[in-house]
LODREN-382057 format. One record per atom (N, C-alpha, C, O): x, y, z. Coordinates in steps of 0.1 Angstrom, whole numbers, plus 5000, padded with zeros to 4 digits. Example, Ala and Ser with C-alpha at 12.3 -4.5 7.8 and 13.67 -1.06 7.14 Angstrom:
2
513249435078512349555078513249675078514249675085512849785071513749895071512950005079513450115080
***
This chain:
337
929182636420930382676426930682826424931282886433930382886416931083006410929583106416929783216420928283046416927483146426927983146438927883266443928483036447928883036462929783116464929783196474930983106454931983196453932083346454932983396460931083396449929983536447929783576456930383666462928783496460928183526476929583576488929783686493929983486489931283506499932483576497933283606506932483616485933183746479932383896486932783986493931183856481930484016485930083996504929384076511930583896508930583906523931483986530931384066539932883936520934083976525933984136524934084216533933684176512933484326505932984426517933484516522931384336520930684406527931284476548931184576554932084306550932784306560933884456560933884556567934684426551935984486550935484676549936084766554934184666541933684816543933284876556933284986559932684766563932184786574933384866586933384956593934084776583935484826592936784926591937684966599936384936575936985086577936185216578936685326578934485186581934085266580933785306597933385416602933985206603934185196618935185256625935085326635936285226618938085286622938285436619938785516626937685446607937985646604936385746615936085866616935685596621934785686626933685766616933085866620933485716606932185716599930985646601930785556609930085726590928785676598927485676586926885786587927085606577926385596571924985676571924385726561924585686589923485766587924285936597925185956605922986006589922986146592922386226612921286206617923286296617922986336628921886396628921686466618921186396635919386486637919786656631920886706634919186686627919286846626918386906638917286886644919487006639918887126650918287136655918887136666916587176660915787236661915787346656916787396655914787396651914787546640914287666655913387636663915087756656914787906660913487916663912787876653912887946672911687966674911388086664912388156660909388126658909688206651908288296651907788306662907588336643906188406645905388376636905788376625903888356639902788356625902988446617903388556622902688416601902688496593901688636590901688736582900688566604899388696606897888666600896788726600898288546596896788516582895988426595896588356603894388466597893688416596893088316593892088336585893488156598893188036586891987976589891687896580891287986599890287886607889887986619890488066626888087946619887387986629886687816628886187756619886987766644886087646647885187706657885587736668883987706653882487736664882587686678882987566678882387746691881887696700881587766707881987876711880187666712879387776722879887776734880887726737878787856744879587886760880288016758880288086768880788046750882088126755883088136761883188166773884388076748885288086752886388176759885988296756887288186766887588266767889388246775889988356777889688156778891088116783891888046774891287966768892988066772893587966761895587916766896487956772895287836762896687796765897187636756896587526756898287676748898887526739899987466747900987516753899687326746900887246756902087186744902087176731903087156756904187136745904187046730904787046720903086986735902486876722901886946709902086926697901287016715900787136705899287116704898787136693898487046719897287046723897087176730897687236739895587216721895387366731893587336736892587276733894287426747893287386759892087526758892887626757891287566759890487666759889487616771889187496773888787726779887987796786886587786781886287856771885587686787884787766780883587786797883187716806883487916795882587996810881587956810881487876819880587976803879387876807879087746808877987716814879887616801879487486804880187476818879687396826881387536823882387436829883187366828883787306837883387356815884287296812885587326800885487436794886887246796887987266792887587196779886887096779888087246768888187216752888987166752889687236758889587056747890887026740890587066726889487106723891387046718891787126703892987046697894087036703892786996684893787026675894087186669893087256666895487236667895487336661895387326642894887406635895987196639896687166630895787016624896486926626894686986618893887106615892987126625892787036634892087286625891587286639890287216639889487216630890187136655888987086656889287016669890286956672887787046677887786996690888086866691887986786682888586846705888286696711887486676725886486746726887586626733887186626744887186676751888386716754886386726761885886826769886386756783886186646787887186856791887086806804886386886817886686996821885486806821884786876831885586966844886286906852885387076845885987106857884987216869884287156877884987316868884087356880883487516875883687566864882587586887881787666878882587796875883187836884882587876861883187996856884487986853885288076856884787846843886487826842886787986831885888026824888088056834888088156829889488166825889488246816890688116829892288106829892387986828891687896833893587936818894087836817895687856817896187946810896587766825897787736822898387626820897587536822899487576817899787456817901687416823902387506828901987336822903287316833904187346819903687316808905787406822906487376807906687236804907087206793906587116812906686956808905386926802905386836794904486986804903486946798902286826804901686746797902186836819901686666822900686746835900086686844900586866834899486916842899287066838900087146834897687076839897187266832896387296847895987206855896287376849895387476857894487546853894787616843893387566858891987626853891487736866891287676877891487826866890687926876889187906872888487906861888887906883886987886883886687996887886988006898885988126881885488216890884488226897884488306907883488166894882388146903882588046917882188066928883287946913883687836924884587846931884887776940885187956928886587986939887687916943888387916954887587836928888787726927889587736919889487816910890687646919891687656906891487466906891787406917891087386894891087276885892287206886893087256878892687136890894087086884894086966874893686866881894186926866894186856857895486786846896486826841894786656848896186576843896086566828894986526823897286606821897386606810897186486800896886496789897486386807897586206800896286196798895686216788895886166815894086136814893386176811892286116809893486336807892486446804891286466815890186496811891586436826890386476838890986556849892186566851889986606857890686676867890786586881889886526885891786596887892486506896892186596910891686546919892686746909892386776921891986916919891786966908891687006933891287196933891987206945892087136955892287296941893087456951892187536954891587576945891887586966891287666971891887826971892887866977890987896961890888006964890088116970888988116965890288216980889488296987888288346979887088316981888688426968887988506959888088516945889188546940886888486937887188486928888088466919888188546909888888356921890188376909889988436890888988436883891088486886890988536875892188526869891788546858893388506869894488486865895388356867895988356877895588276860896788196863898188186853898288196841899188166865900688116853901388026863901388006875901987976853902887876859904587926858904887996848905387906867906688006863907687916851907287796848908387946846909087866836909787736841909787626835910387756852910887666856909887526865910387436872908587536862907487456868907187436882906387346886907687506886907987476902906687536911906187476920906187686905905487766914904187796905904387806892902887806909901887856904901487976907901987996918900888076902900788206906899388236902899088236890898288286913896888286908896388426916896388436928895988536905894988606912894188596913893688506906893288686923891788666923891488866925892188966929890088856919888988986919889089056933888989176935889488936945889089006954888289136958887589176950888389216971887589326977888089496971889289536974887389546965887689676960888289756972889389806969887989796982888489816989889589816996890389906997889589667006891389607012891889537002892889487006891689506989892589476979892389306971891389236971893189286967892689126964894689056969895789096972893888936966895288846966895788806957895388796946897088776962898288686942898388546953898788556965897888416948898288296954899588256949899888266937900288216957901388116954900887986957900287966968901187846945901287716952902687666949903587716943902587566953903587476947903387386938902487306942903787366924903087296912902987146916902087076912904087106924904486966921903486926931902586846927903586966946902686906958901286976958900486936967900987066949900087106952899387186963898287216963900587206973900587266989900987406987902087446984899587526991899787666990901087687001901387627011901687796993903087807005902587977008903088017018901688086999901588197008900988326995901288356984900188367003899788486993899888646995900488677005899588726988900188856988899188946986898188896980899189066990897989116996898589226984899689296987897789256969897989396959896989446959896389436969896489516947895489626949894089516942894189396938892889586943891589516940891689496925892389546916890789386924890689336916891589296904891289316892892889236910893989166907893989076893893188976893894389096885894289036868895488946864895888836867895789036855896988976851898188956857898689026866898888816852900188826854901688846844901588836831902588866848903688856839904788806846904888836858905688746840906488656850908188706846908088746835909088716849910488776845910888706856910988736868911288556849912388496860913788506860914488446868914288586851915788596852916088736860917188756865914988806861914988896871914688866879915088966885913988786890913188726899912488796908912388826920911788836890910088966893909088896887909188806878907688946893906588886886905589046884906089146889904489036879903989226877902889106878902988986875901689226885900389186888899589306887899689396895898789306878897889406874896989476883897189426894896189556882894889576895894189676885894589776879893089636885891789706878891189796886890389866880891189816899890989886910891490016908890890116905893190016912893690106916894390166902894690286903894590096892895290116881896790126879897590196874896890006887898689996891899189876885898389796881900189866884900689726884901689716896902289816900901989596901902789606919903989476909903889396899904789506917906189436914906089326929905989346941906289216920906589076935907989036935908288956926908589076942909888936945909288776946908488726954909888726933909388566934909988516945909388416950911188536953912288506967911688476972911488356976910988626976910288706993908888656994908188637004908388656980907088666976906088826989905388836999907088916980906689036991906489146978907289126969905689236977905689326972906389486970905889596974907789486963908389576963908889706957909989756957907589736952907189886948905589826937904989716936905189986930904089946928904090096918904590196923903490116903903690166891901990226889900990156891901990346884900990356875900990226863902090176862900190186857899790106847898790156837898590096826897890306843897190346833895690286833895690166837894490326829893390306828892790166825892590116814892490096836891989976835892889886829892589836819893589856833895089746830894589596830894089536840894689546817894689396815895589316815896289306825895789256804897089196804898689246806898989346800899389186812900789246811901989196807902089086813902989206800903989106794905589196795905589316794906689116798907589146797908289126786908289016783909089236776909689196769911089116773911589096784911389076760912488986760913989016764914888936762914189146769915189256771915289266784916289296789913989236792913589276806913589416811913489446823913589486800913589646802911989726803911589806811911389676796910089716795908989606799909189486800907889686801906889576807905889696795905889816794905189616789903689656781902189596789901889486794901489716789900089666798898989726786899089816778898289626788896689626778896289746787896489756799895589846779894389896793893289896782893389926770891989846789891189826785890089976780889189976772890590086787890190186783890690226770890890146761890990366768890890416749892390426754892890496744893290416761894590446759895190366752896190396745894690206756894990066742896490046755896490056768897790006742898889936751899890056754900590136747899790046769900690166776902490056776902689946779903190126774904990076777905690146785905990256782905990066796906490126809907790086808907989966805908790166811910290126817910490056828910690146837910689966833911289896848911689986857911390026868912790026845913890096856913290176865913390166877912590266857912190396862910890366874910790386886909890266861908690206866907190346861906090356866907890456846907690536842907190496830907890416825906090536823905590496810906290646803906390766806906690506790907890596781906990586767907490636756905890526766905190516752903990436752903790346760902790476740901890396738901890346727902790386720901290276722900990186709899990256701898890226704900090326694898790366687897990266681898390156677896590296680895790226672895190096675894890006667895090096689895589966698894289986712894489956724892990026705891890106712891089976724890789866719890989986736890289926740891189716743890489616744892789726744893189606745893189556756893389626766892989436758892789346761893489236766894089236777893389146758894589016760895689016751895489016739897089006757897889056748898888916752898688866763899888856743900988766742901888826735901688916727903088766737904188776731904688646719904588526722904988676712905288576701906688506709907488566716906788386707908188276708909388356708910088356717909588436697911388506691910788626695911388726690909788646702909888856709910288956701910889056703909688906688909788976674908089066675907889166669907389006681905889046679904889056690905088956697904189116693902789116702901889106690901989136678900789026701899588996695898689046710898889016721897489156703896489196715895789186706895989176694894189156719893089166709892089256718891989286730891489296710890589446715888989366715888289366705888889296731887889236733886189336725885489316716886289446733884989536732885189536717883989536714885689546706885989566691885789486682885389506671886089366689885789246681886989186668886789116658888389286674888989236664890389216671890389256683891789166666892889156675893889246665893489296655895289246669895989326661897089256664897189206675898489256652899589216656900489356653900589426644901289346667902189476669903989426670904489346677904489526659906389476660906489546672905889656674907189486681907889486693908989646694908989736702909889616681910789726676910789826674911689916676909489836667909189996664907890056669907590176669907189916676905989986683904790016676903790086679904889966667903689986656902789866650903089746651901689926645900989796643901189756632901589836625900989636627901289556614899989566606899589596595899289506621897989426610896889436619896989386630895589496614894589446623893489346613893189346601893089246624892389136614890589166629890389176641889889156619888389116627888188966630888388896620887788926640887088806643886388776633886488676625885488866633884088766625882888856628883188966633881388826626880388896630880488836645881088736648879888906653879588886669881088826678881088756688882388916670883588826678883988856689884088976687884188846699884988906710886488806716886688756727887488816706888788796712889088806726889288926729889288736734889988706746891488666747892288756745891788566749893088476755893788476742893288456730894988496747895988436728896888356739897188386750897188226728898288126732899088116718898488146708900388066716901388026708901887856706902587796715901687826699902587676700904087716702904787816699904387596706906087606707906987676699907787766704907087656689907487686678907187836668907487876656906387906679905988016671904888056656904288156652904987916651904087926638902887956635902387996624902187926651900787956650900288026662901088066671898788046664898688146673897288116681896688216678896688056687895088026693894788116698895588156707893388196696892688316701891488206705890888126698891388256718889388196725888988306722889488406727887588316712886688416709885388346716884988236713884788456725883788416732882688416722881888326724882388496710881488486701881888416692881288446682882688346690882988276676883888116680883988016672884188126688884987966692886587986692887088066700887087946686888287896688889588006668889787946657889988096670890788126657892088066661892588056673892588036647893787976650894488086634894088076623895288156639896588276634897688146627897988036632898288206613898988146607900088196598900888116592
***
């Protein structure tokens, strides 16, 4: 009797807590915390995973799967970053050399240079579903932030110039391209401005696109052999790799006037911007080593070497800023920490 009693005591207890803790709007468990600030690698060098072919496009999806290039098989790397090590290869078409991926994360794009295609590829299945035809040689791709538009150059004709493709991400259906200077590279995208910068190795320009019009509305020195291009997070400045000894040239918008260079910064290449636009990371393909540069004061931090035989290409970032994937064509896959 006096155990039953017990029992139905600590019922009542249990009840009676329950319901005042219902009435004042309490809650036993804890609300999710935040998301933390996006933020930047600490710079350390933690992992070289080997692979042959030669790598050379990189890009991490929101999962924190990174996709790499590799130009001589044909095909796409998957990757763990964390710890690093391949997975599965997806076949795609000849001279994959660019990788992007959607910001949802459920489709990447591949430029073929030899095949004159762009890959489309489904992120679940890990195969390629469909190609886009491009005229010439593609060599650039991005996807815009908002997922909507794809943006691909190609090498095109030294002479009449090359093209910038526009598709549409979702149907797949080109809506129109744009006729810049030869041998068309990089992209950089500023959608709160609703500009995109498109490089030219040709003419040594970089040309301004209305994403609207998709029309070209002026057009900048960029300096000797112009690679990569990025906007900072201010939308004031635009930074261009040039592959020659002048390293990273920084141009003003406004003006469309270069107001500084980067010292020490010989021969760049492929360059990203860290998550919080606290940092660039270029890497000085011909050198074999990459460098991380503060944003603020324009200076370099740190130069780190690949390895023996390295040639740094592509940098991608996970979400969260923590880490960093370089495709080294002589060395495989570095992952920045």
């Amino acid at each position: 009797m006096f155990h039953a009693s017990f029992q139905i005591a600590r019922v009542i207890r249990f009840a009676v807590g329950a319901l005042v803790l219902s009435a004042c709007g309490c809650s036993s468990s804890t609300a999710p915390a935040p998301p933390s600030p996006p933020t930047h690698p600490a710079g350390d060098l933690v992992s070289t995973t080997y692979l042959a072919g030669r790598p050379f496009g990189a890009a991490i999806a929101p999962n924190g799967e990174a996709l790499l290039t590799v130009f001589d098989s044909s095909d796409v790397a998957t990757a763990k970053v964390t710890p690093a090590a391949f997975g599965p290869f997806i076949g795609v078409s000849s001279g994959p050399i660019d990788v992007a991926i959607t910001p949802d994360g459920t489709r990447a794009f591949v430029t073929n240079n030899y095949a004159l295609t762009v890959s489309v590829i489904d992120m679940r299945s890990q195969k390629q579903t469909s190609t886009l035809t491009a005229a010439a040689s593609p060599t650039r791709v991005k996807v815009s932030p908002d997922g909507s538009r794809v943006y691909v150059t190609t090498a095109g004709d030294n002479i009449v110039g090359s093209e910038l493709y526009v598709y549409d991400a979702r149907s797949l259906a080109p809506i129109t391209h744009v006729r810049v200077g030869g041998s068309a590279n990089g992209i950089a995208i500023d959608s709160a401005a609703g500009r995109l910068y498109v490089s030219s190795l040709v003419t040594d320009s970089i040309y301004e696109v209305s994403m609207a019009t998709n029309t070209v509305l002026r057009s900048f020195h960029g300096g000797p052999q112009p690679q990569e291009v990025i906007v900072t997070p201010d939308h004031n400045q635009l930074w261009v790799a040039n592959e020659a000894d002048s390293g990273i040239v920084i141009i003003d918008l406004a003006s469309g006037s270069k107001i500084a260079t980067v010292p020490n910064t010989p021969r760049a290449f492929g360059m990203a911007i860290t998550p919080d636009g606290a940092q660039v990371y270029v890497t000085m393909f011909a050198v074999g080593t990459f460098s991380i540069v503060d944003v603020a004061s324009r200076t370099v931090l740190k130069t780190t070497s690949g390895g023996f035989n390295s040639a740094p290409a592509r940098i991608a970032f996970t979400a969260d800023g923590s880490r960093a994937v370089i495709a080294d064509l002589g060395m495989g896959m570095l992952v920045v920490q």
